[in-house]
C-alpha positions in Angstrom: 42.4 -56.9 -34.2 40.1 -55.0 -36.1 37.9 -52.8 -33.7 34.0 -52.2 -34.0 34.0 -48.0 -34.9 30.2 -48.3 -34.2 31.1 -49.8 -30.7 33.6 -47.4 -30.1 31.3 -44.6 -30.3 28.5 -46.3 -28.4 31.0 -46.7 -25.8 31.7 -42.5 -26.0 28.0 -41.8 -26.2 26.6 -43.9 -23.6 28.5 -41.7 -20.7 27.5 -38.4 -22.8 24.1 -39.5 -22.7 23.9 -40.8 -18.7 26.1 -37.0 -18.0 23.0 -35.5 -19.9 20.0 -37.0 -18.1 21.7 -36.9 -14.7 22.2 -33.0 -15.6 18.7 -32.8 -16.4 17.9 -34.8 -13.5 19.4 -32.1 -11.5 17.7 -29.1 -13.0 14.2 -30.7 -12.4 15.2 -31.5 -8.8 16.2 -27.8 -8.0 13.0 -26.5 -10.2 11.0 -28.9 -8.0 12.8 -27.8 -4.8 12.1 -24.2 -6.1 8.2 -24.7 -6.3 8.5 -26.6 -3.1 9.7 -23.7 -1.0 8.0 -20.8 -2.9 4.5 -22.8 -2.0 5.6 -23.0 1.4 6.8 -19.6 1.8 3.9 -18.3 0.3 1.3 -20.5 2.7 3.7 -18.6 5.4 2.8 -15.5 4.3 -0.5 -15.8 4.0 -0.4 -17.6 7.7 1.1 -15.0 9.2 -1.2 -12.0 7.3 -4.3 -14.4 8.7 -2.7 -14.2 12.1 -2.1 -10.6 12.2 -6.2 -9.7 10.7 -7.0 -12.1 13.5 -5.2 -10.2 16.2 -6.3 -6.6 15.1 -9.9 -8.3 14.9 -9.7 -9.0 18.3 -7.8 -5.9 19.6 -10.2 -4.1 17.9 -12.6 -5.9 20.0 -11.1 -5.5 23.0 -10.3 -1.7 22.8 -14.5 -1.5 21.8 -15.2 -3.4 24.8 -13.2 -1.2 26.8 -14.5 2.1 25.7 -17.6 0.8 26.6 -17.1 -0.1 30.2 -15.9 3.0 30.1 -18.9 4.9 29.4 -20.7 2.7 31.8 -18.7 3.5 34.4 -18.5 7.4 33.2 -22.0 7.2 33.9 -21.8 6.8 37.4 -19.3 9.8 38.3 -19.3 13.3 38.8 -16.3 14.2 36.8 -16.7 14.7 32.7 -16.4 11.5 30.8 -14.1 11.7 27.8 -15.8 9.9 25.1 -13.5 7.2 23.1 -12.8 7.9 19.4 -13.3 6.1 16.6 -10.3 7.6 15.0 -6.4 8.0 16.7 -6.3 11.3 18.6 -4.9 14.3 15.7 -7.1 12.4 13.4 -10.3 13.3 11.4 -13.0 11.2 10.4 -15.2 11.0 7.3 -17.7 8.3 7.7 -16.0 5.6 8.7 -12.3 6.4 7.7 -9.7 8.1 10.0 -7.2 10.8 7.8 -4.6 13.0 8.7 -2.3 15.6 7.2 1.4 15.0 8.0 3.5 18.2 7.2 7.0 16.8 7.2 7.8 16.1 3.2 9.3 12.9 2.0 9.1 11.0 -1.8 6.3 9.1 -2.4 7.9 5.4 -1.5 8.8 6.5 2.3 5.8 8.5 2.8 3.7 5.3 2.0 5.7 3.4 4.2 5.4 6.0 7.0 1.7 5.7 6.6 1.7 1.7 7.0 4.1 2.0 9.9 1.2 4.3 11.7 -1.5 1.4 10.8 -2.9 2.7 8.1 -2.0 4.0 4.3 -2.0 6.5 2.0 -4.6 8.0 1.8 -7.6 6.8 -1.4 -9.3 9.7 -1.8 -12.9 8.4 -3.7 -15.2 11.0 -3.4 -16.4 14.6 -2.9 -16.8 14.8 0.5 -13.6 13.0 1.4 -11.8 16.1 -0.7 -13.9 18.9 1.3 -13.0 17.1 4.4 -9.1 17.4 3.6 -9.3 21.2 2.3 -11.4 22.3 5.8 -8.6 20.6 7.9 -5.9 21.8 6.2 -7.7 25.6 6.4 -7.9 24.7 9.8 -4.3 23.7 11.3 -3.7 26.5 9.4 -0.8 24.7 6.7 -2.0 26.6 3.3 1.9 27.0 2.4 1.6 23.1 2.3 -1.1 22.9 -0.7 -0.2 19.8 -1.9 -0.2 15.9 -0.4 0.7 12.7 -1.4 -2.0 10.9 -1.9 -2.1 7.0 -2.7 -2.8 6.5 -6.6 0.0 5.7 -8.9 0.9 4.0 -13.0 4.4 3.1 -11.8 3.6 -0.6 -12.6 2.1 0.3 -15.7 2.1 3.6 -17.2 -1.5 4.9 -17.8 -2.9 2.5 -15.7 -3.3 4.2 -11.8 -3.8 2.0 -9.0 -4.4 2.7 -5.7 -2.0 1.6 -2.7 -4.9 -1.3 -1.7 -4.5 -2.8 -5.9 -7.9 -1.7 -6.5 -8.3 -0.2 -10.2 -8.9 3.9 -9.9 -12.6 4.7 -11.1 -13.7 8.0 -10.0 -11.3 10.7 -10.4 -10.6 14.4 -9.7 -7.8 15.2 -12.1 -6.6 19.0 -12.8 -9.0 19.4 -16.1 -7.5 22.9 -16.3 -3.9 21.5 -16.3 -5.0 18.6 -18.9 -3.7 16.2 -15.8 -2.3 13.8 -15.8 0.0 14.6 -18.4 3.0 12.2 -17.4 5.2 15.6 -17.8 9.1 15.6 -18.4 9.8 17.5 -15.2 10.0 13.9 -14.1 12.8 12.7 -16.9 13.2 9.5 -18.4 10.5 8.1 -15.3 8.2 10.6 -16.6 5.2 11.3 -13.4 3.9 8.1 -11.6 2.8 8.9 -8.3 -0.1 12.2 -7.4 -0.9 15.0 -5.3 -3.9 16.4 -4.4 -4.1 19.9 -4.3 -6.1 20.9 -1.0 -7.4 24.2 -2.1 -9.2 23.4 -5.7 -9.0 19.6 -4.8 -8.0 18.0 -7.6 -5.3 15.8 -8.7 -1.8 16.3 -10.4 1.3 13.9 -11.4 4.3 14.0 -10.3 8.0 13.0 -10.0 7.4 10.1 -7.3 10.9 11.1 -6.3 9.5 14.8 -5.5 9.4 16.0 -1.6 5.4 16.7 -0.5 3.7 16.2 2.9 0.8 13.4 2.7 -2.1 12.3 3.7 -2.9 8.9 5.8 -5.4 7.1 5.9 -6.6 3.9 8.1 -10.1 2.5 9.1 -12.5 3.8 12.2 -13.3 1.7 14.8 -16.8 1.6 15.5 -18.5 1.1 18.7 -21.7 -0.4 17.6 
């Protein structure tokens, strides 16, 4: 019986063929899956980071309120009223941000996390008086063995490009003319110098190894009272 070749290899491509679109059919399901979940996770996010401005709006609020009835109440007595603060107690303020100088040294990675966990950041240093405010308080606790902070500008995304810890784009800066900074030096090997100090005496900016050990300086916003 003489047998049809051309049949015979429609009959060996027809299941190739069907193997190959349900394969493809499961790729697009899992890429569709994929997008499904990464939308959804990312309307989580953003959910929960709406939640949690909504929450420090109101404590915010709240801890105004307070201080308030406080001073109301202060008012009426004999004893001295303590007025509230519009920055955390150890803090200083410079128009309406809150700074401090933490002394204990850690890379740049965990002393920016150790800024978020106290509510703030490190710090974005933007202008003149913000710099004169950090020298005078680090003259004052008396630290001028610890010169140099972490501050929160780095180019470890992209090199050359500096960004501060909040994604804005840096504009004004107070590199170390002197030192031709930032020079991206070799002290930090193949990484090269991504993340800067400030130096609180002469107030300008170096780079550094982001793996090098300095104290910082956080940051967070004041709460007003008006």
């Amino acid at each position: 019986m003489h047998q049809d070749p051309h049949r015979e290899e429609s009959y060996h491509i027809r299941p190739l063929r069907e193997e190959f679109h349900h394969g493809w059919g499961h790729i697009v399901l899992c890429v569709l899956v994929g997008l499904l979940v990464s939308e959804a996770y990312s309307e989580t996010i953003e959910e929960e980071l709406a939640h949690v401005k909504l929450r420090l709006h109101f404590m915010k609020n709240l801890y105004k309120k307070l201080c308030n009835q406080y001073s109301e109440v202060a008012a009426n007595c004999s004893a001295p009223a303590v007025r509230c603060s519009e920055c955390p107690e150890g803090w200083f303020q410079v128009e309406n941000q809150c700074f401090i100088l933490r002394s204990d040294k850690m890379d740049w990675a965990n002393s920016q996390k150790n800024c978020t966990d106290s509510g703030g950041h490190l710090a974005i240093l933007t202008n003149r008086e913000e710099l004169d405010a950090v020298r005078r308080e680090n003259r004052r606790i008396g630290e001028a063995v610890f010169k140099n902070y972490w501050i929160g500008l780095t180019d470890i995304e992209n090199e050359g490009h500096w960004k501060w810890v909040d994604n804005s784009t840096l504009k004004v800066a107070f590199w170390d003319m002197q030192a031709k900074e930032p020079d991206n030096h070799l002290s930090g090997g193949k990484e090269g110098e991504d993340c800067v100090v400030v130096d609180s005496t002469t107030e300008t900016w170096f780079d550094v190894p982001c793996s090098f050990m300095y104290p910082r300086i956080c940051q967070m916003d004041a709460t007003p009272f008006e």
